[in-house]
LOFILO-847104 format. One record per residue (C-alpha): residue in three letters; x, y, z; residue number from 1. Coordinates in pm, 1 decimal. Each point is the difference from the previous one (the first is absolute). Layout:
N
<rec type="Ala" c1="X" c2="Y" c3="Z" seq="NUM"/>
...
//
This chain:
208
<rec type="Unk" c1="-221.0" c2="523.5" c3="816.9" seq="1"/>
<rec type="Unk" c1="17.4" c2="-204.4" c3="292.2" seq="2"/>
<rec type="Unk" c1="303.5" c2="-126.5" c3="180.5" seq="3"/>
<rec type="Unk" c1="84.6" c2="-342.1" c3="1.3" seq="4"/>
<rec type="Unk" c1="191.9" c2="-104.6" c3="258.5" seq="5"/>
<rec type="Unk" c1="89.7" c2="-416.4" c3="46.4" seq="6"/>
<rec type="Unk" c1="137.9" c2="-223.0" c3="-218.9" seq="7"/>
<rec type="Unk" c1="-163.2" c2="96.3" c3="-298.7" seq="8"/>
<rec type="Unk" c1="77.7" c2="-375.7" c3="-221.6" seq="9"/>
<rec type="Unk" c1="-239.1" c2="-133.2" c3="284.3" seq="10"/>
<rec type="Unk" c1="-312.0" c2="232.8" c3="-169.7" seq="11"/>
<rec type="Unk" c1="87.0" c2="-143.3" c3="-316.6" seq="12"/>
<rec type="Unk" c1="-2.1" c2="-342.7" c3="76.8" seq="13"/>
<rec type="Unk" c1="-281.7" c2="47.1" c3="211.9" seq="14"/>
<rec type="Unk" c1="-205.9" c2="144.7" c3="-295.1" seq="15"/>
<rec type="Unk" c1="130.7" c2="-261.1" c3="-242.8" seq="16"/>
<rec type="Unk" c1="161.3" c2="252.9" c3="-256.8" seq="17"/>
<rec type="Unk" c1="297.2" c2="256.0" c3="-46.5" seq="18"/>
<rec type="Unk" c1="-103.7" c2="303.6" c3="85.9" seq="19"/>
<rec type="Unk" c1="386.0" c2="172.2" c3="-32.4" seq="20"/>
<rec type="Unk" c1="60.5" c2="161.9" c3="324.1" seq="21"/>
<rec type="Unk" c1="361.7" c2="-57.6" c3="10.0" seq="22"/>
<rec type="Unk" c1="92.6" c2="128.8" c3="-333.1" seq="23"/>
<rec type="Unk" c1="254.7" c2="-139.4" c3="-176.5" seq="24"/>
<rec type="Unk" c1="46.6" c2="-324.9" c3="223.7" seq="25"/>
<rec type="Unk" c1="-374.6" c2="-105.0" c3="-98.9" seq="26"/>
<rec type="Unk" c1="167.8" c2="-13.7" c3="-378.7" seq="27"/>
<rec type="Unk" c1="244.8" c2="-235.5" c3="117.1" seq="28"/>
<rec type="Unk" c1="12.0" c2="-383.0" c3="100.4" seq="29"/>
<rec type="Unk" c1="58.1" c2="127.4" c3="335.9" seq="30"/>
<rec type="Unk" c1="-332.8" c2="66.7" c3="43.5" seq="31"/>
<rec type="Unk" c1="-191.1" c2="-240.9" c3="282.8" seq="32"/>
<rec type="Unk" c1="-328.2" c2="0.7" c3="-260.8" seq="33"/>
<rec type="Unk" c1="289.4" c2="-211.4" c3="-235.2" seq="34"/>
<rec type="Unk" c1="100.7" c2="-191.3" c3="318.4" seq="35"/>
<rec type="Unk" c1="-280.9" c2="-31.1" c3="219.5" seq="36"/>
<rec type="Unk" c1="-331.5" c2="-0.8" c3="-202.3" seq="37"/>
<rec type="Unk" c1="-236.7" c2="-49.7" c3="303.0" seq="38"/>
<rec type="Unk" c1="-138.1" c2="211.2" c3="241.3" seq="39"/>
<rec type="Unk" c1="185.2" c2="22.8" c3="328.7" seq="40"/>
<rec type="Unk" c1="23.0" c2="-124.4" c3="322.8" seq="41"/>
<rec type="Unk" c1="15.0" c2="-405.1" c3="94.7" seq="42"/>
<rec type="Unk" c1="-307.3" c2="-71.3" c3="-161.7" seq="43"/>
<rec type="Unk" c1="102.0" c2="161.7" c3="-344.5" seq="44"/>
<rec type="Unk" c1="-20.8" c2="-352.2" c3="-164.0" seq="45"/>
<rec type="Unk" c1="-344.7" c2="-2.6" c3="52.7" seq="46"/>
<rec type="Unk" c1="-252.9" c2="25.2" c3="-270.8" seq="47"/>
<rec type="Unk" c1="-324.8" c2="256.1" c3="145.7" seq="48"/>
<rec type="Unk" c1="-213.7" c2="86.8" c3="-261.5" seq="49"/>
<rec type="Unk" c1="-160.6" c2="294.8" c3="15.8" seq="50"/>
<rec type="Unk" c1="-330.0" c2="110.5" c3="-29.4" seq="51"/>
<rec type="Unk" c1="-209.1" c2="237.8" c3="-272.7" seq="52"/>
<rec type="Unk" c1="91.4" c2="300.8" c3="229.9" seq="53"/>
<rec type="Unk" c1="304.3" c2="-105.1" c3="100.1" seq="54"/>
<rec type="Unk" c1="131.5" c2="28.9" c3="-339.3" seq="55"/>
<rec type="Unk" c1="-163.6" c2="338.3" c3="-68.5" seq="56"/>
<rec type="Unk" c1="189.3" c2="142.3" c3="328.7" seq="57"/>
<rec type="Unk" c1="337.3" c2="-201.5" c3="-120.0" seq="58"/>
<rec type="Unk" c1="-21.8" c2="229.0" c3="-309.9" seq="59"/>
<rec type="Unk" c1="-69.1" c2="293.3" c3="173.0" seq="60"/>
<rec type="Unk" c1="267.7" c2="-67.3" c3="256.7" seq="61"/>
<rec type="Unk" c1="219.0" c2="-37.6" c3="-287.4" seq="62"/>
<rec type="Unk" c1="-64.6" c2="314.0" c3="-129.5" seq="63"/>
<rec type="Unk" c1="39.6" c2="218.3" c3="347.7" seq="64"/>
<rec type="Unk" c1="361.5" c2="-139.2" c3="44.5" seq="65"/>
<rec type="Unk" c1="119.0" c2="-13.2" c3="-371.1" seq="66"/>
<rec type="Unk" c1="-92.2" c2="396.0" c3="-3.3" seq="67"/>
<rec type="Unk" c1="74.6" c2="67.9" c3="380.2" seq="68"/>
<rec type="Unk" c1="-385.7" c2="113.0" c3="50.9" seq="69"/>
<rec type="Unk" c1="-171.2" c2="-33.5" c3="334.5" seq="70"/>
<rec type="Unk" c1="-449.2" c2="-70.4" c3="-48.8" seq="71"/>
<rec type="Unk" c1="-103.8" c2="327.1" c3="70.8" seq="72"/>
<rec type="Unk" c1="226.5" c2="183.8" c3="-317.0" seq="73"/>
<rec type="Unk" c1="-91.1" c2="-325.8" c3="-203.7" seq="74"/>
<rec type="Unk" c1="-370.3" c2="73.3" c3="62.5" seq="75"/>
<rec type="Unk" c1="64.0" c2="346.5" c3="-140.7" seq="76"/>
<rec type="Unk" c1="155.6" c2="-117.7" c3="-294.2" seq="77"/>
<rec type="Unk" c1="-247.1" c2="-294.1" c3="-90.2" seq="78"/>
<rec type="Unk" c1="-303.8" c2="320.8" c3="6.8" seq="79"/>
<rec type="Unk" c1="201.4" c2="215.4" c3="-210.0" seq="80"/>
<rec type="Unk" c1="53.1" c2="-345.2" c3="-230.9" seq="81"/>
<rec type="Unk" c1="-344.1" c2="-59.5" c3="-16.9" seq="82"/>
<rec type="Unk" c1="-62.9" c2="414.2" c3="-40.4" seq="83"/>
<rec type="Unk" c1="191.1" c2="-17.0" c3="-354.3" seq="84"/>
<rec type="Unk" c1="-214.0" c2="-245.0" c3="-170.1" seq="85"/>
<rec type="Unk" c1="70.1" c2="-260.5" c3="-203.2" seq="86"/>
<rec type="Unk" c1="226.1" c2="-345.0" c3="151.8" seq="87"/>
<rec type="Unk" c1="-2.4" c2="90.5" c3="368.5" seq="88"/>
<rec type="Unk" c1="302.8" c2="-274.3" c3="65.0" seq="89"/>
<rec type="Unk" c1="196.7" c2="193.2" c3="-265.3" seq="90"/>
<rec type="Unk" c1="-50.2" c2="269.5" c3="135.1" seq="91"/>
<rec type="Unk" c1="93.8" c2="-41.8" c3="333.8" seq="92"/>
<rec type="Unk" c1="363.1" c2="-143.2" c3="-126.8" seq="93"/>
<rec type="Unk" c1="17.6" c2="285.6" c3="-223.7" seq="94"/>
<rec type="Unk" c1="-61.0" c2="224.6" c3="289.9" seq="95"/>
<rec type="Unk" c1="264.6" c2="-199.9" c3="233.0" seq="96"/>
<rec type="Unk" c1="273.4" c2="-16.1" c3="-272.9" seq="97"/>
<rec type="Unk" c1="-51.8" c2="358.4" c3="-88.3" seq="98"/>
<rec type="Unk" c1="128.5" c2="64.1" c3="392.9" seq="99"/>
<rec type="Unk" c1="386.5" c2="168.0" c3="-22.7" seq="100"/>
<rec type="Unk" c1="135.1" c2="-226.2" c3="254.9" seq="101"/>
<rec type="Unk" c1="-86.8" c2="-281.0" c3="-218.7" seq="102"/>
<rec type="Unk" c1="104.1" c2="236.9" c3="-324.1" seq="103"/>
<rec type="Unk" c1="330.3" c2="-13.4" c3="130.0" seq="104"/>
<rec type="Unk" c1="12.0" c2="-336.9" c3="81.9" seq="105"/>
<rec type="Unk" c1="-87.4" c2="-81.9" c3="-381.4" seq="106"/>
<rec type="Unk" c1="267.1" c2="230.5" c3="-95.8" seq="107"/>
<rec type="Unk" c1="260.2" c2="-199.1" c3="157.1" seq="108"/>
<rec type="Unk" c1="52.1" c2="343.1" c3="223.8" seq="109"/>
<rec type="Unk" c1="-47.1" c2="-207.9" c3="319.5" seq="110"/>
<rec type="Unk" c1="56.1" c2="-302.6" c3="101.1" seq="111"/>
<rec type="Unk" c1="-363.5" c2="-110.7" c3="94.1" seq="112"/>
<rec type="Unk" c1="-298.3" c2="202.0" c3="82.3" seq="113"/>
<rec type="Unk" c1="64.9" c2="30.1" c3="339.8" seq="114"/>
<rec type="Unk" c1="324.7" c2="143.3" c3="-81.2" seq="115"/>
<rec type="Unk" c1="-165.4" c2="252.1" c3="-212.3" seq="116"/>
<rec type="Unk" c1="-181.7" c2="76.7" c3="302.4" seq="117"/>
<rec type="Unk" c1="243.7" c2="95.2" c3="172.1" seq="118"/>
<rec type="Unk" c1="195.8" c2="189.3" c3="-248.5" seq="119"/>
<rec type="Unk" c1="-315.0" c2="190.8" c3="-46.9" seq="120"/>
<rec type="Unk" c1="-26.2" c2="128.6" c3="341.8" seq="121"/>
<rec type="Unk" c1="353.4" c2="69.5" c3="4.3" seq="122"/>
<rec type="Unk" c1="-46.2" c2="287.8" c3="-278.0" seq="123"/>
<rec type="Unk" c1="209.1" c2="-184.0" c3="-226.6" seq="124"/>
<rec type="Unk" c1="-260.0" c2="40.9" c3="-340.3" seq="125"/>
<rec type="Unk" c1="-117.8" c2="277.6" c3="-164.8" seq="126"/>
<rec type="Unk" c1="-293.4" c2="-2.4" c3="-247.7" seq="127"/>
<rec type="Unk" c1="25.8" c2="219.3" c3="-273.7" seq="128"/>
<rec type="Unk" c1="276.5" c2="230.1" c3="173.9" seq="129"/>
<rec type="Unk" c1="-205.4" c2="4.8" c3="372.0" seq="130"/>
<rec type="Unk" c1="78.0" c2="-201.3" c3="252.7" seq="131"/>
<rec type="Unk" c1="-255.2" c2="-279.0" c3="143.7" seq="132"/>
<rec type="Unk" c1="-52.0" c2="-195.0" c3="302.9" seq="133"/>
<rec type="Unk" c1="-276.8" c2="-149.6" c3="-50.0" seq="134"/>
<rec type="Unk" c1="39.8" c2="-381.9" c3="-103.5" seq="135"/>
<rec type="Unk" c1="-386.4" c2="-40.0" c3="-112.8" seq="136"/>
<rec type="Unk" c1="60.1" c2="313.6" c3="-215.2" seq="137"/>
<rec type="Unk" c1="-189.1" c2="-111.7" c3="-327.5" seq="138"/>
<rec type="Unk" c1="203.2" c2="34.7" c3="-280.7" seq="139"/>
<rec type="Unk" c1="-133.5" c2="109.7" c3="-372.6" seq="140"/>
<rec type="Unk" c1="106.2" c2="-21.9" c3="-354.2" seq="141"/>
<rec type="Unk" c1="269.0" c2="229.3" c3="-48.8" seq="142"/>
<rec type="Unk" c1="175.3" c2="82.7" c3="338.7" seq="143"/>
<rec type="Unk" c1="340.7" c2="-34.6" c3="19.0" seq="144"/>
<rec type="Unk" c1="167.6" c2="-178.2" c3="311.1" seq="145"/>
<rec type="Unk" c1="321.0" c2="112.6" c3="105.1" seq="146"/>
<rec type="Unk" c1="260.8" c2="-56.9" c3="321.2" seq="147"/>
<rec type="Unk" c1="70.7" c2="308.3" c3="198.1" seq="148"/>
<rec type="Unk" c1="345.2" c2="185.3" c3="-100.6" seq="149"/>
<rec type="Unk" c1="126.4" c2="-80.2" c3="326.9" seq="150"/>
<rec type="Unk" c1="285.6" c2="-246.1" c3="-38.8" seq="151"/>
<rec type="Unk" c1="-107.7" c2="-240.0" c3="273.5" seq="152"/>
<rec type="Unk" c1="-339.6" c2="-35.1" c3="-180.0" seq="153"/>
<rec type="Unk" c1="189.6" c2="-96.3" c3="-338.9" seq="154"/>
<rec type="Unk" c1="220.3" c2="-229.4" c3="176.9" seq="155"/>
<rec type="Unk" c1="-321.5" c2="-177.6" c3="147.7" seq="156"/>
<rec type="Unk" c1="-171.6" c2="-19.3" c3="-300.6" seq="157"/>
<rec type="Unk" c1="307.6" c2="-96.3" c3="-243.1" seq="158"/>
<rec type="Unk" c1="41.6" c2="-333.1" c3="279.9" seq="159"/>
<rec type="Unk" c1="-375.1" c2="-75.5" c3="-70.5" seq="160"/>
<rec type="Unk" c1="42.2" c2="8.2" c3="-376.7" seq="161"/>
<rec type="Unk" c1="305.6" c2="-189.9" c3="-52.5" seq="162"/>
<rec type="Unk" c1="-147.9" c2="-288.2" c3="201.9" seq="163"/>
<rec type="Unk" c1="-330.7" c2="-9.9" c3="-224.7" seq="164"/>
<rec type="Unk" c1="115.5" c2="199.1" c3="-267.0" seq="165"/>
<rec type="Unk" c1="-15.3" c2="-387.1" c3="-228.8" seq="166"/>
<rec type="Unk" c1="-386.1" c2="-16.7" c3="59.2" seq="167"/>
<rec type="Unk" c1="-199.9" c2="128.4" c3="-231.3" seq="168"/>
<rec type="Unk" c1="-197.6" c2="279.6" c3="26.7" seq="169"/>
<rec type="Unk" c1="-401.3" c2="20.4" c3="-53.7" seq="170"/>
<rec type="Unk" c1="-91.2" c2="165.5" c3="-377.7" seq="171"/>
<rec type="Unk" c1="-231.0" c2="304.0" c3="173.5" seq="172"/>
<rec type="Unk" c1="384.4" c2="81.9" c3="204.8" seq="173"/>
<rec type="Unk" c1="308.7" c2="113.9" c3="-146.8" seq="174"/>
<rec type="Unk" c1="285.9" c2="43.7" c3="154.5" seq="175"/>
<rec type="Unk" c1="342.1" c2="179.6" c3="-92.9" seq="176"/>
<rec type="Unk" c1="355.7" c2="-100.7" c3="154.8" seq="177"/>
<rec type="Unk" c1="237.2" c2="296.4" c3="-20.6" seq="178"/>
<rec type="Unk" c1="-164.0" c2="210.6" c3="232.7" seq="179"/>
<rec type="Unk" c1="-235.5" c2="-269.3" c3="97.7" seq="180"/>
<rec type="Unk" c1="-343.2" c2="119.1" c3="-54.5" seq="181"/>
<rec type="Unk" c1="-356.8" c2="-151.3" c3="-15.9" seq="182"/>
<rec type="Unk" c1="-289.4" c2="132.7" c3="-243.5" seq="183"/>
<rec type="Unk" c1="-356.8" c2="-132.4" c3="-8.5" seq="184"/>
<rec type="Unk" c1="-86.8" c2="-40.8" c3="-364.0" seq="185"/>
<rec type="Unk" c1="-377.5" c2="-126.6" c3="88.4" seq="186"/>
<rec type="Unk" c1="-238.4" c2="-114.6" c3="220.9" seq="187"/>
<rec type="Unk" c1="15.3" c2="-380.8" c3="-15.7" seq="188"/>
<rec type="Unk" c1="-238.6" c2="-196.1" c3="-173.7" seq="189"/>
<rec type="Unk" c1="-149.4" c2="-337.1" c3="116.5" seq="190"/>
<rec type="Unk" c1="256.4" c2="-169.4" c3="-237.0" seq="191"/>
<rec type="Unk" c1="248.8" c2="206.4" c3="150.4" seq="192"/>
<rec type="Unk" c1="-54.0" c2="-163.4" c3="376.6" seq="193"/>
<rec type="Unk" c1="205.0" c2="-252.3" c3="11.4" seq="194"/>
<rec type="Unk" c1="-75.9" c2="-86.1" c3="406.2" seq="195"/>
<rec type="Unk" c1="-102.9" c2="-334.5" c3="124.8" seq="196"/>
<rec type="Unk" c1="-316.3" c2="89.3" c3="102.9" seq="197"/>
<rec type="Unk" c1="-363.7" c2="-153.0" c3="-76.4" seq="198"/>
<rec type="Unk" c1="-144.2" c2="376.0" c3="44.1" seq="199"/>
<rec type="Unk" c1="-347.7" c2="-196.4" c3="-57.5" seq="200"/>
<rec type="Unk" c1="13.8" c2="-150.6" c3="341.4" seq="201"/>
<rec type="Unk" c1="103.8" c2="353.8" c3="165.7" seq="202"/>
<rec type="Unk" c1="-330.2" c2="143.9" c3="-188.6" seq="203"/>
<rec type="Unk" c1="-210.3" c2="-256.8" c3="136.3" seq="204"/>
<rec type="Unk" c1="113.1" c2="-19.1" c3="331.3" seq="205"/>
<rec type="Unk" c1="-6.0" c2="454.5" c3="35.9" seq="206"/>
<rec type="Unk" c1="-328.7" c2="-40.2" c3="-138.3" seq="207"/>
<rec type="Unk" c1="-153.2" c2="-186.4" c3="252.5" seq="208"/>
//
């Protein structure tokens, strides 16, 4: 996942969409997409209209910062998409959502995905009793997510899930409370990606 470092509300306004890299502020009214609905800078106001391929790289743009990707690992994931057969654009979300950062993020474990990043590299997760460090690790049905015993790492992760712990949780997660712990019940479906995403336009323009 790659690092983003700015003000991150500029990328969304930029792209025209929430892409939720601030966590729990992006749920609120507090978030500039509720206040400031145009891209930034003194000529925000503006209207551009874009062209054909414009709007093909908007989408993929959108994509690389929702899920923290830089090109090069989103290449790699669009071949393996288009390896499995079937709806390439579902694929390549069910590839990207099935990454643990973004696991945790689902399960109201972290803040936002970047936060799950970080936690991640910090050895604060173990999958199925072993730690991991690894925030594209790709999750499958079945594994079982849990903080590390240390009490720092429960304290970190019991913060993140009292702030989110009202939003509600995808159907292929499940999460428990008391001790907090994530399990992966599925792979999700295409019904199951709820992401605001026209993965048609990412197809088309990786195809090219």
């Amino acid at each position: 996942m790659a690092r983003l470092i700015g003000p991150k509300c500029r990328i969304c306004r930029r792209l025209g969409t929430k892409l939720f890299l601030k966590g729990t502020r992006c749920e609120t009214a507090h978030c500039a997409m509720e206040k400031r609905n145009k891209p930034p800078g003194q000529h925000g106001d503006k209207r551009v209209r874009l062209t054909d391929y414009g709007l093909h790289l908007r989408e993929v743009q959108r994509a690389k910062k929702m899920y923290g990707v830089m090109q090069r690992q989103f290449t790699l994931y669009y071949k393996t998409a288009l390896r499995k057969g079937g709806n390439t654009g579902d694929n390549l979300v069910q590839l990207l959502e099935q990454r643990l950062d973004n696991v945790l993020y689902r399960l109201s474990m972290a803040n936002s995905r970047d936060h799950a990043r970080q936690m991640v590299l910090h050895g604060h997760f173990h999958v199925n009793g072993k730690k991991v460090r690894i925030p594209s690790y790709r999750v499958q049905a079945g594994d079982i997510l849990e903080t590390n015993p240390r009490d720092k790492s429960k304290k970190i992760v019991q913060d993140a899930h009292e702030n989110r712990k009202d939003l509600e949780v995808p159907s292929w997660l499940k999460v428990e409370d008391e001790p907090i712990k994530g399990t992966v019940v599925s792979i999700p479906q295409a019904e199951e990606l709820a992401t605001p995403l026209e993965t048609q336009l990412i197809v088309e323009y990786m195809s090219r």
